[in-house]
C-alpha positions in Angstrom: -8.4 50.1 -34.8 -5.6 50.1 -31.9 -8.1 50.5 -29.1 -10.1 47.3 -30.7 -6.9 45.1 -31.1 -6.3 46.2 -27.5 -9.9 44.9 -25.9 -9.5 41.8 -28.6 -6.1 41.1 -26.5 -7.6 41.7 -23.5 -10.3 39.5 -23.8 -7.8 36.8 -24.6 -5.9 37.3 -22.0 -8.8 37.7 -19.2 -9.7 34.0 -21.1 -6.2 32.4 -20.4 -6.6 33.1 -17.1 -9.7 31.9 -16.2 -8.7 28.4 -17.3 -6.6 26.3 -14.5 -3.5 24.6 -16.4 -3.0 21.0 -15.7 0.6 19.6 -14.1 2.7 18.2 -16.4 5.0 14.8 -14.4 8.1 14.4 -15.0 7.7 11.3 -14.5 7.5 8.6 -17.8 4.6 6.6 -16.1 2.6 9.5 -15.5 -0.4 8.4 -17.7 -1.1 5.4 -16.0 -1.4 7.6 -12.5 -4.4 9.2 -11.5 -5.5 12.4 -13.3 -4.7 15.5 -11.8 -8.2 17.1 -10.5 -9.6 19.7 -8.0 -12.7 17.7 -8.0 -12.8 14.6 -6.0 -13.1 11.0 -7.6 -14.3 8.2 -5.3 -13.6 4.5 -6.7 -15.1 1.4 -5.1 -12.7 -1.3 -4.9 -14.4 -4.7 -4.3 -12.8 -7.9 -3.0 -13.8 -10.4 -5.5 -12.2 -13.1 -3.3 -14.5 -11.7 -0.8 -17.8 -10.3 -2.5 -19.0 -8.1 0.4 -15.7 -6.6 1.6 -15.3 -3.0 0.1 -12.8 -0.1 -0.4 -13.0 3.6 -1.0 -10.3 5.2 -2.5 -11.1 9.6 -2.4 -8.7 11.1 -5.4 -8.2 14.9 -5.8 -5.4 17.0 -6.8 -4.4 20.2 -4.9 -2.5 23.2 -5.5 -0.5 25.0 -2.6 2.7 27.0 -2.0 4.6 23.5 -2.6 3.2 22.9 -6.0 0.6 20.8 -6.9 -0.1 17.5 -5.4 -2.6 14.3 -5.7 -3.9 13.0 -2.5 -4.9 9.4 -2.1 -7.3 8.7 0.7 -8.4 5.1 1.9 -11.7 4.4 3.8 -13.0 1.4 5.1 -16.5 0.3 4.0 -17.6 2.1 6.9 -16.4 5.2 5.7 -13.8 5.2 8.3 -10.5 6.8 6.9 -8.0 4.5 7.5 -4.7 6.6 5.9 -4.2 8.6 2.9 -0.5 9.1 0.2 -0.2 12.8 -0.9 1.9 12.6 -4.2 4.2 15.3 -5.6 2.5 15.9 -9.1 6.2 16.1 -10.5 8.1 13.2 -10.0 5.0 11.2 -8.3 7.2 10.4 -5.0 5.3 10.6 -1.9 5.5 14.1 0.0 3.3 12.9 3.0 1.8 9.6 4.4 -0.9 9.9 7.3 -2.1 7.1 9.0 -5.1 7.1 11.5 -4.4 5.1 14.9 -5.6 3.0 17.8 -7.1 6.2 18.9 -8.8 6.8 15.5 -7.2 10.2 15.3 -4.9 11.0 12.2 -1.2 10.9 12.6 1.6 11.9 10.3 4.2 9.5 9.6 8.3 9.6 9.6 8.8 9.2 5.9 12.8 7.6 5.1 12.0 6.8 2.0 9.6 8.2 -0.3 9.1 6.7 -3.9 6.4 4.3 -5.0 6.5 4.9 -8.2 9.9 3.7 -10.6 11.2 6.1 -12.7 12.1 3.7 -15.4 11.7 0.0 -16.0 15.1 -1.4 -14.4 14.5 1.0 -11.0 13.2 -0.4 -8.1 11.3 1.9 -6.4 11.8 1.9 -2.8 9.1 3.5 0.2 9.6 3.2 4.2 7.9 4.9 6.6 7.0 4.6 10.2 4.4 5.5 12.3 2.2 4.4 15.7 0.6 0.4 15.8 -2.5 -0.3 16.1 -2.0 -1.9 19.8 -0.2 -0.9 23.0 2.3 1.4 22.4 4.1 -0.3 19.5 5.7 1.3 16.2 5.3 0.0 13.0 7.8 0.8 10.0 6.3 -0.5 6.6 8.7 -1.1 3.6 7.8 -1.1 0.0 10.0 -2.4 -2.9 7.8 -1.7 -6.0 9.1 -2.7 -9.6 7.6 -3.0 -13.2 7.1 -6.4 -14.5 8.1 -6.1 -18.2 6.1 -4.3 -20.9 3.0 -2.4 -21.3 0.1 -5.0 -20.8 -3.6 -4.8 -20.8 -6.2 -4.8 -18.0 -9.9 -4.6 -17.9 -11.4 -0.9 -16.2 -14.9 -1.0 -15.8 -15.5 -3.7 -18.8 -13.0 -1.8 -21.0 -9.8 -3.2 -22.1 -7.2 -0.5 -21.5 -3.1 -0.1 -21.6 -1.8 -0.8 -17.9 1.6 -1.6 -16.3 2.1 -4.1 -14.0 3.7 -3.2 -10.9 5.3 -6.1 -8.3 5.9 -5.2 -4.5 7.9 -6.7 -1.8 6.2 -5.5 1.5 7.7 -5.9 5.2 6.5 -4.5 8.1 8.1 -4.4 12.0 6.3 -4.3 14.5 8.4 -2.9 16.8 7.5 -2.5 20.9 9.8 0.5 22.4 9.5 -0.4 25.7 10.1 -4.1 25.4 12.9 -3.7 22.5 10.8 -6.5 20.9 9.9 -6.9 17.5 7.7 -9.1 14.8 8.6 -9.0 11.0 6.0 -9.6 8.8 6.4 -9.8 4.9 4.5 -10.3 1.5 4.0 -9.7 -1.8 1.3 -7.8 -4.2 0.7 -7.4 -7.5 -0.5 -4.2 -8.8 -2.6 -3.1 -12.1 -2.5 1.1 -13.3 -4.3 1.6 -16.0 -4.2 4.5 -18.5 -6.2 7.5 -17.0 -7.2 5.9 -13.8 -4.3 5.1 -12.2 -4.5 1.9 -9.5 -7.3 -0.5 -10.8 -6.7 -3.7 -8.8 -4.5 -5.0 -6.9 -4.1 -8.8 -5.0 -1.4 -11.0 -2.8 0.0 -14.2 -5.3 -2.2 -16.6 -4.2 -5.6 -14.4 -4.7 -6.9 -14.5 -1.2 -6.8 -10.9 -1.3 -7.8 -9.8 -4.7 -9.2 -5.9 -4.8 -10.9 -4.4 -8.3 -12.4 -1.1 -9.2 -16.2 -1.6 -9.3 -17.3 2.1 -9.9 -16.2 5.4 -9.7 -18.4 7.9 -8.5 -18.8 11.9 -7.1 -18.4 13.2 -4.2 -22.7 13.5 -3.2 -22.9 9.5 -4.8 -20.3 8.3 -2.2 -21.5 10.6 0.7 -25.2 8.9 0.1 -23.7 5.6 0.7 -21.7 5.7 3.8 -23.8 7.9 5.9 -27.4 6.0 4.9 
């Protein structure tokens, strides 16, 4: 009887471990964040302002020696990666922001402040980080100033109605030359959809000439079929 209660535990045990736990967030807003996942999720955003223009957001979750994490990666229509947000699962601040540059090669940014996401309704959630333009040799430091607008609301995902917060930012970047000492200021505003289970859903400027919304969500071989045919 002992050496059967003994493989019985054992089995449970070897079963326990064969099954990867999911991060919990400290973070109250959690559930309308991306799930966390090893396997990628790729979702077409479409600009219905623009029909043909196109986004690819690449979502996966990864565990390392500095806990676990969910990576955001953007590509152009083209497939071209154009940066990507890695988020601590735990508090959902940003641990690392890489953005490619005129060179098309990936570069890390200088992150001063890391938080997109509030950790209550009255916080304003404040991001900066800096890294090389796009032309000459300038730098460009881009400010976010994210807060929620009011109560839980509803959004349509995929022609489903689903529980979503609404999210308002204040964006400024500075364009900065360091040779010249010269700099431009540019600023705007976006409005932001997460929904329930899927995290950002749309997103567009207050006038709509920029208005991005999930179209699909596919694998990994879908997406890879589409950008390299």
């Amino acid at each position: 009887m002992r050496i059967l209660s003994a493989l019985i535990v054992g089995l449970i045990l070897l079963g326990s471990c064969g099954k990867e736990s999911t991060p919990v967030s400290v973070n109250p807003y959690s559930s309308y964040f991306y799930a966390y996942d090893s396997i990628p999720k790729i979702y077409l955003f479409r600009d219905v302002a623009h029909g043909l223009d196109e986004q690819y957001h690449r979502i996966y979750g990864v565990k390392d020696s500095k806990g676990d994490h969910i990576v955001v990666e953007i590509y152009a229509a083209d497939g071209r990666i154009i940066e990507a947000m890695n988020y601590n699962v735990d508090s959902l601040d940003v641990m690392d922001h890489m953005v490619v540059n005129r060179s098309q090669e990936k570069t890390k940014a200088e992150l001063f402040k890391n938080r997109l996401i509030p950790m209550n309704g009255n916080e304003e959630a404040y991001f900066a980080s800096r890294f090389q333009g796009f032309l000459d040799s300038t730098l460009i430091l881009k400010e976010v100033r994210r807060k929620i607008h009011g109560n839980e609301t509803t959004c349509k995902v995929l022609e489903e109605e689903l529980p979503a917060l609404r999210m308002d930012d204040k964006i400024r970047l500075t364009n900065f030359n360091p040779f010249t000492k010269k700099e431009t200021v540019m600023e705007g505003q976006a409005v932001n959809f997460f929904a329930k289970g899927y995290g950002l859903v749309e997103w567009y400027t207050p006038n709509k000439k920029v208005h991005y919304r999930l179209e699909k969500v596919m694998d990994q071989q879908e997406w890879l079929k589409i950008i390299t045919r």
